[in-house]
C-alpha positions in Angstrom: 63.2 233.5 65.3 60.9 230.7 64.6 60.0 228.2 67.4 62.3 225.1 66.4 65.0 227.5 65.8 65.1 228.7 69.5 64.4 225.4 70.6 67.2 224.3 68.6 69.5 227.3 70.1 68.2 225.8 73.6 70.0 222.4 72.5 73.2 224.3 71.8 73.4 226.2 75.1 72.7 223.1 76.7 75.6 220.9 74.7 77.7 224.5 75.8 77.1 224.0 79.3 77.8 220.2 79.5 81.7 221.5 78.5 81.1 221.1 74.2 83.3 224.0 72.7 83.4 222.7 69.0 81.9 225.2 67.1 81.2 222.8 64.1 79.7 220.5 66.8 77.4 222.9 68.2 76.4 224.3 64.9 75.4 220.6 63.8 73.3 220.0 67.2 71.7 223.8 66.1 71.0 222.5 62.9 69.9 218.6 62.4 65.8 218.4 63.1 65.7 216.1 66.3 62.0 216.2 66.1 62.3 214.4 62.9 63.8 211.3 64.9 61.1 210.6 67.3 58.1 209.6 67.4 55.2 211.8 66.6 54.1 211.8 70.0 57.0 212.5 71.7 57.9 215.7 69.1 57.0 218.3 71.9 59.5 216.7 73.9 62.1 216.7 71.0 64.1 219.7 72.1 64.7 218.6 75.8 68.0 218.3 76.7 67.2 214.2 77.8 67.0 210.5 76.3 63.6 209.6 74.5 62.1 206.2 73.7 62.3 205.4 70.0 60.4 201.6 70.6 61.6 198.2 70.8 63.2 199.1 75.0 65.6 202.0 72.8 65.8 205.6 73.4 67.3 208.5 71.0 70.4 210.0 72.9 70.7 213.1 75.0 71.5 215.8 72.8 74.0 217.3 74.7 75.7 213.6 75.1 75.9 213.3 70.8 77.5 216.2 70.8 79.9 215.6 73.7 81.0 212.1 71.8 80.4 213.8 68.6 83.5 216.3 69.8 85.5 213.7 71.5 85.7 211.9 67.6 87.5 214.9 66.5 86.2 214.8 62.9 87.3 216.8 60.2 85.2 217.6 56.8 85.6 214.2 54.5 86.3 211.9 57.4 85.0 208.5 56.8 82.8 207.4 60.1 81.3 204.2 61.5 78.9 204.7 63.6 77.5 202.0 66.3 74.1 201.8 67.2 72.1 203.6 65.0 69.0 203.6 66.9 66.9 206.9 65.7 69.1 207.9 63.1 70.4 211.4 64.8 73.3 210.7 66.0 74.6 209.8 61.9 72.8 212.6 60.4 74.8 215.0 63.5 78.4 213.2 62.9 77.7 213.4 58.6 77.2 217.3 59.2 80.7 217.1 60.5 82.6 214.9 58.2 81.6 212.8 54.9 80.6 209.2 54.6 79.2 208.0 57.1 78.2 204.5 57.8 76.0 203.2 60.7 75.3 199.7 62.3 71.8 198.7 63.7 71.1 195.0 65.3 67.5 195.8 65.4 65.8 195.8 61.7 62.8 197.4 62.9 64.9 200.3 63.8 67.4 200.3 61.2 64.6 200.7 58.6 62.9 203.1 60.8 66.2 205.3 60.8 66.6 205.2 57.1 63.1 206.4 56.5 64.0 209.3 59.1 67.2 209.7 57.1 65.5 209.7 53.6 63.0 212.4 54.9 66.2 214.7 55.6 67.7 214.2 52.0 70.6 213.0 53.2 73.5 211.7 50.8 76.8 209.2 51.5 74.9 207.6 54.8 74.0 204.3 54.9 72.0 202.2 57.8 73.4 198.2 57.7 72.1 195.4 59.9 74.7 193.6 61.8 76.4 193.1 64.9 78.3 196.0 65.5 81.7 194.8 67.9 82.4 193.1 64.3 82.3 196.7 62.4 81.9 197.1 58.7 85.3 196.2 57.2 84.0 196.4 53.8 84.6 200.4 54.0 87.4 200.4 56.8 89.2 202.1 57.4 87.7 204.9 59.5 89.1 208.1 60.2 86.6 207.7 63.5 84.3 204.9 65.2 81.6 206.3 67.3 79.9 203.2 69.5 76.7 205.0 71.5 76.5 201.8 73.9 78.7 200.7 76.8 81.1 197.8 75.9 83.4 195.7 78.6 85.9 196.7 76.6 86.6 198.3 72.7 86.3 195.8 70.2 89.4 194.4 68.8 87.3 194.7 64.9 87.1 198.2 65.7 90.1 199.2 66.6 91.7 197.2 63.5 89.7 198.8 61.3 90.7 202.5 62.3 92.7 204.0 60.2 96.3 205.4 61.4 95.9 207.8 63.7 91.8 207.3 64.2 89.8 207.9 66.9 87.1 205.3 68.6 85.3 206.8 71.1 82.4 204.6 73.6 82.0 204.4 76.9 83.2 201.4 78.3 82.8 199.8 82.0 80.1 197.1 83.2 76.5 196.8 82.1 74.8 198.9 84.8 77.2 201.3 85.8 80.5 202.5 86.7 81.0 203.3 82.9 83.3 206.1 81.3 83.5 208.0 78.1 86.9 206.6 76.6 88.8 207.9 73.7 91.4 205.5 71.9 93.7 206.8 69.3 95.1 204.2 66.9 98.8 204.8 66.4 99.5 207.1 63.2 102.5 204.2 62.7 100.2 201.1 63.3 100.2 199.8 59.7 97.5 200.5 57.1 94.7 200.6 58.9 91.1 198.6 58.3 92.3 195.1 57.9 95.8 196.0 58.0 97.0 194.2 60.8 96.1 193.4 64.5 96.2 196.3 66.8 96.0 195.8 70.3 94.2 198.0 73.1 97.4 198.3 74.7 98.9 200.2 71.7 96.9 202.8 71.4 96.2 205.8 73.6 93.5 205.4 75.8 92.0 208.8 77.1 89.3 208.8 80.2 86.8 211.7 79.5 83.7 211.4 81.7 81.3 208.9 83.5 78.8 208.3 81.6 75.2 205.8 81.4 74.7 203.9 78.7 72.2 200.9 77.4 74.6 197.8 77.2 76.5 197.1 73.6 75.2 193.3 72.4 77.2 191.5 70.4 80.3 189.0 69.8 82.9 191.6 72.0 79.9 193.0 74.0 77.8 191.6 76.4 75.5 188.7 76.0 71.3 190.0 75.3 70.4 187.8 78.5 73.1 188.2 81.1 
């Protein structure tokens, strides 16, 4: 087996031992290049199971922690995803393995068009890298079938969550800026109108699931925190 590919296998074991069960998730974190989403530097370290700067005070995420969230979206081939915080560009290129269009929000430029050069370098179709604030979401292509947010919010978004579709999934980790944050799961109600744009939904109407503590960098934005606070 060639190096990357047991380093690769090393990832799934590792995603397997954090509680990740999914085969379709673990055959995505065996299979997307995370070398390719670092920089050059740092692609010895690519295949530990831990967070790596990517520049401008970001990291890429822990392997084992994409797939864990990755999972906790519950994605199905053709889904439509939004994705928050693009940061490296991994983290889309591991949930577009597991479902269909994929679209992913980046406040940072630098980074965004550092991601899509990653991205381009993969030949990767139906993912797109936007600039924006994220807690406002991309209703132009709601509704999502999931919303993955990979930083930790006070609370989810109200944009996000109206631009699930019936019965879709947002997964982030939620809590205060430094700490005491957990992995939540909130499942839009399959009744709760049409979905992206269709009607306020409120937190309080969806089912909110606690799946594990977690550390995150803080989410910026409108329904995030403040960048000085």
């Amino acid at each position: 087996m060639p190096r990357s590919a047991r380093q690769l296998s090393d990832l799934v074991t590792q995603a397997h031992r954090y509680g990740v069960r999914d085969e379709a998730v673990l055959a995505a974190i065996g299979s997307v290049p995370r070398q390719r989403f670092v920089p050059r530097r740092l692609a010895g370290a690519a295949f530990d199971d831990g967070p790596l700067p990517i520049g401008e005070g970001q990291t890429i995420s822990q392997p084992a922690m994409v797939a864990m969230m990755a999972e906790a979206a519950q994605l199905r081939p053709g889904d439509r995803v939004l994705e928050v915080g693009t940061g490296s560009g991994y983290g889309a290129l591991v949930l577009h393995a597991l479902a269909g269009r994929v679209v992913t929000i980046e406040r940072r430029p630098g980074l965004a068009e550092k991601a899509r050069a990653a991205l381009a370098g993969q030949e990767v179709g139906d993912v797109t890298v936007v600039v924006g604030d994220g807690t406002l979401g991309w209703p132009s292509e709601a509704p999502y079938d999931a919303i993955v947010v990979t930083a930790a919010g006070p609370a989810p978004p109200p944009p996000l969550l109206e631009q699930l579709a019936p019965g879709g999934r947002l997964v982030m980790p939620v809590g205060s800026r430094h700490h005491d944050q957990f992995l939540m799961r909130y499942t839009r109600p399959a009744s709760a109108g049409s979905g992206g744009n269709g009607g306020p939904v409120h937190v309080d109407e969806c089912r909110a699931e606690r799946l594990t503590a977690v550390r995150f960098v803080p989410l910026i934005g409108t329904y995030g925190f403040r960048s000085r606070q």
